[in-house]
N, C-alpha and C positions, 0 to 999 in steps of 0.2 A: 504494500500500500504506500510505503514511502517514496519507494524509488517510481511509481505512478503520478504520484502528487509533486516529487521532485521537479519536473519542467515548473511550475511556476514557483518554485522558488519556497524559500522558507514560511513565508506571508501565505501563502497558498492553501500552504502545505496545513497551516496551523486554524486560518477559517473553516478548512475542509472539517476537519475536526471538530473544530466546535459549531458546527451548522446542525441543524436537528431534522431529523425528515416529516414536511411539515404540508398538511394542506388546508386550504384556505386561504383568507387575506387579513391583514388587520387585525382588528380584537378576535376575530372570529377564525385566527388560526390555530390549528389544533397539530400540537407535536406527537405524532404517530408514535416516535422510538422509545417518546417518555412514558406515554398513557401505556405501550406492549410493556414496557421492562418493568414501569409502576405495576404494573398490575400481575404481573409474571412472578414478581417477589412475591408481592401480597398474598397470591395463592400458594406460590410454593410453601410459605408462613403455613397458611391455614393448616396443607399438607401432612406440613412435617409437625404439627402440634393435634391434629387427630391421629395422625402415627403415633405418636406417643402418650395421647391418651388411653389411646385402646389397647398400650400392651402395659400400663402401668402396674408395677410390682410394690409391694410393701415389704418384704423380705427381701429379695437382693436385687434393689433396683439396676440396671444397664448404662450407660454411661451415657445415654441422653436423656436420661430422663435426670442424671444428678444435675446435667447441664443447667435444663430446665429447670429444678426445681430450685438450682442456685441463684439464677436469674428471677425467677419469681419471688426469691424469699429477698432478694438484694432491694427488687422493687417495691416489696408491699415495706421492706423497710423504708424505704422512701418516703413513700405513700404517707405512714404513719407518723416519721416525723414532721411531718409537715399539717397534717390534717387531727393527729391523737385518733379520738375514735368517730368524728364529725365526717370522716370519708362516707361518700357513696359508694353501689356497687359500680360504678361505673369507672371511677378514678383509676383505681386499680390496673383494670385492664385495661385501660387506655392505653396509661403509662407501659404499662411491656409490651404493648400495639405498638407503640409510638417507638420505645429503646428498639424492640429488634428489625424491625420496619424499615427505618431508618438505617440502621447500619446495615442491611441486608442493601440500599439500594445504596450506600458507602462505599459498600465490599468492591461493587461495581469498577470503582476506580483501580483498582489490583490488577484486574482482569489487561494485560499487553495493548497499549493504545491503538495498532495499528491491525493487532487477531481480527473481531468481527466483524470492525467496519471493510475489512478486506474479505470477509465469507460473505459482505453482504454485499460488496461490490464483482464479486462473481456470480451474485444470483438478481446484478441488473438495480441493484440498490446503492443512488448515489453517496448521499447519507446519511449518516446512523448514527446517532449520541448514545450511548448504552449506560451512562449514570444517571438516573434521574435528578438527583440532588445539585446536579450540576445547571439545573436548568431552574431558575427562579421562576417559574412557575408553578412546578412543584412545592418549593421550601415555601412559598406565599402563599399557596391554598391552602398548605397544613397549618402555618400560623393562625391565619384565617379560620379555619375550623377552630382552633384552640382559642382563639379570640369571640366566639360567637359563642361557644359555652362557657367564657369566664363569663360573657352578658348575660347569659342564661341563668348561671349559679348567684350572679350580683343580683339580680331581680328574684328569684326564686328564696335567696336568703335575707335581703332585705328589705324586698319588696319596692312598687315602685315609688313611692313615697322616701324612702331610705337608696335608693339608688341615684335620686336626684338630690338627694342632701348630700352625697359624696360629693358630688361637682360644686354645690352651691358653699359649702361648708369647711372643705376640704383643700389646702391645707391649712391654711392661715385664719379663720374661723368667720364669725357672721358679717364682720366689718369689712372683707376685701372679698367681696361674692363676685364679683368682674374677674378678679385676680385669678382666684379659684376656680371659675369655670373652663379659663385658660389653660392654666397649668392643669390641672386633671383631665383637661379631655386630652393636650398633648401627652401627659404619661400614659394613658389609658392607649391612647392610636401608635407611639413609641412603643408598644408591646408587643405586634403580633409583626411590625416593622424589623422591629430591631432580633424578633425571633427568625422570622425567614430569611433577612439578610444576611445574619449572622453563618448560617447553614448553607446558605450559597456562595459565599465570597471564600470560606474556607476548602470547601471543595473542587469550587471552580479554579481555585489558586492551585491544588494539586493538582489537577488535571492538566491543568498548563504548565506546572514543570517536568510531569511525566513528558510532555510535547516537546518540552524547549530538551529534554534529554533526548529524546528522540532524533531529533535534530543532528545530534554530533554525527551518525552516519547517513544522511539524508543524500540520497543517490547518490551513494559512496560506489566507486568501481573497486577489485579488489588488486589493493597496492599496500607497499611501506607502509603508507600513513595509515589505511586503515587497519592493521593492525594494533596501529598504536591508539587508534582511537574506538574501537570495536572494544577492549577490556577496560575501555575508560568506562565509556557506554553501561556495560556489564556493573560493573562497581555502583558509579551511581544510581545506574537504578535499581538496584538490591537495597542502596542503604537507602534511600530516598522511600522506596517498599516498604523497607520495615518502620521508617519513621512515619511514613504515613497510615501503617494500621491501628498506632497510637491516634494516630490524629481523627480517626473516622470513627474509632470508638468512644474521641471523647467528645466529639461533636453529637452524635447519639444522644451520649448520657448528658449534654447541657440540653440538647431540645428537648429531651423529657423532663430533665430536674425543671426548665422554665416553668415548663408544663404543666409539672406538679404545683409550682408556687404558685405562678398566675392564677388559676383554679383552686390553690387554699387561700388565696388575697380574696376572690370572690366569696368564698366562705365564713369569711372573718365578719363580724360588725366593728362597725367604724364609730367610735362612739364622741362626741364634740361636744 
């Protein structure tokens, strides 16, 4: 796929990659590669978590279901400190919808930059984004969803009467009600902003140094130099690899810890 893309050059070479396979115009384009991979995970998910329901053991559980049950016991700790015993049944499972969700469409970035979009350009597909998270579309609609249930849980726990006292009351108290409606709808709208940005500027950024490594043999013929630059290649992207599986799991676990808070803030009453 490189040495294809190689004629136009580096610039080319790096748009090809990050273009999405997309149909439509305008508001009303719709990213094909994100919605198959999005949603490819998400079942896989379902999958591999009825797999493991239906062989669960209590005497000598199998080594996915410890997996499982560590991650579930890591999240309802979560959950717990954040909520005590004021959680619904909903939180819960969100949050490990959310932690493995996410890193399942993280993982994505691991995967050789140049593998599928080149299976997909021999089956006539120009093409192909294969991270969802790299595409702020995704990271914005999840924010989104997590911002329309902290509304839900702010109305539902303090009703609407106490949900428009946050704004009017909140922070600075009954004497600066201008002040206050300001500044709280900006922190309130700075949430579900500063959640989906956060998750795509992180990932997007790895995805673009896996490129710019990619790079060092970009329609390399074989000579001297690229020996010497072929093991360069190799090295960086191993360690760049291992430093970025840190990085996708702990973007994961900030989207969900948000997750958790924003939705124990809705929880809380605010009392003035």
């Amino acid at each position: 796929m490189a040495a294809e893309n190689s004629g136009g050059g580096s610039v080319a070479y790096i748009q090809h990659h990050l273009t999405n396979l997309s149909v439509g115009e305008g508001f009303w384009t719709l990213n094909i590669d994100t919605l198959f991979f999005s949603i490819l995970l998400g079942a896989f998910l379902v999958f591999l978590a009825a797999r493991v329901g239906r062989a669960l053991q209590t005497g000598a559980p199998g080594g996915m279901q410890n997996v499982f049950e560590a991650v579930l016991e890591f999240v309802d700790g979560q959950v717990k400190d954040s909520f005590g015993g004021k959680a619904t049944n909903l939180i819960a499972p969100l949050a490990l919808t959310v932690l493995l969700w996410v890193w399942l469409m993280n993982f994505m970035d691991l995967i050789p930059v140049d593998l599928l979009p080149a299976v997909a350009h021999g089956l006539g597909i120009e093409h192909l984004k294969i991270v969802p998270t790299t595409d702020l579309n995704t990271t914005m609609a999840m924010a989104l969803v997590v911002f329309a249930l902290t509304v839900f849980y702010n109305l539902k726990v303090k009703g609407v009467g106490g949900y428009i006292k946050m704004f009017l009351f909140h922070p600075f108290g009954k004497f600066f009600i201008p002040v206050n409606v300001v500044m709280t709808a900006i922190e309130e709208l700075a949430k579900p902003i500063s959640l989906g940005l956060r998750l795509f500027g992180n990932m997007f950024a790895g995805e673009l140094v896996f490129l710019l490594i990619a790079l060092l043999t970009l329609g390399a013929t074989f000579s001297a130099a690229l020996l010497i630059w072929f093991p360069l290649q190799v090295v960086l992207d191993l360690a760049w690899l291992i430093f970025h599986i840190l990085v996708i799991t702990l973007q994961a676990f900030i989207f969900m810890v948000l997750t958790i808070v924003y939705l124990g803030m809705a929880h809380t009453d605010i009392e003035h």
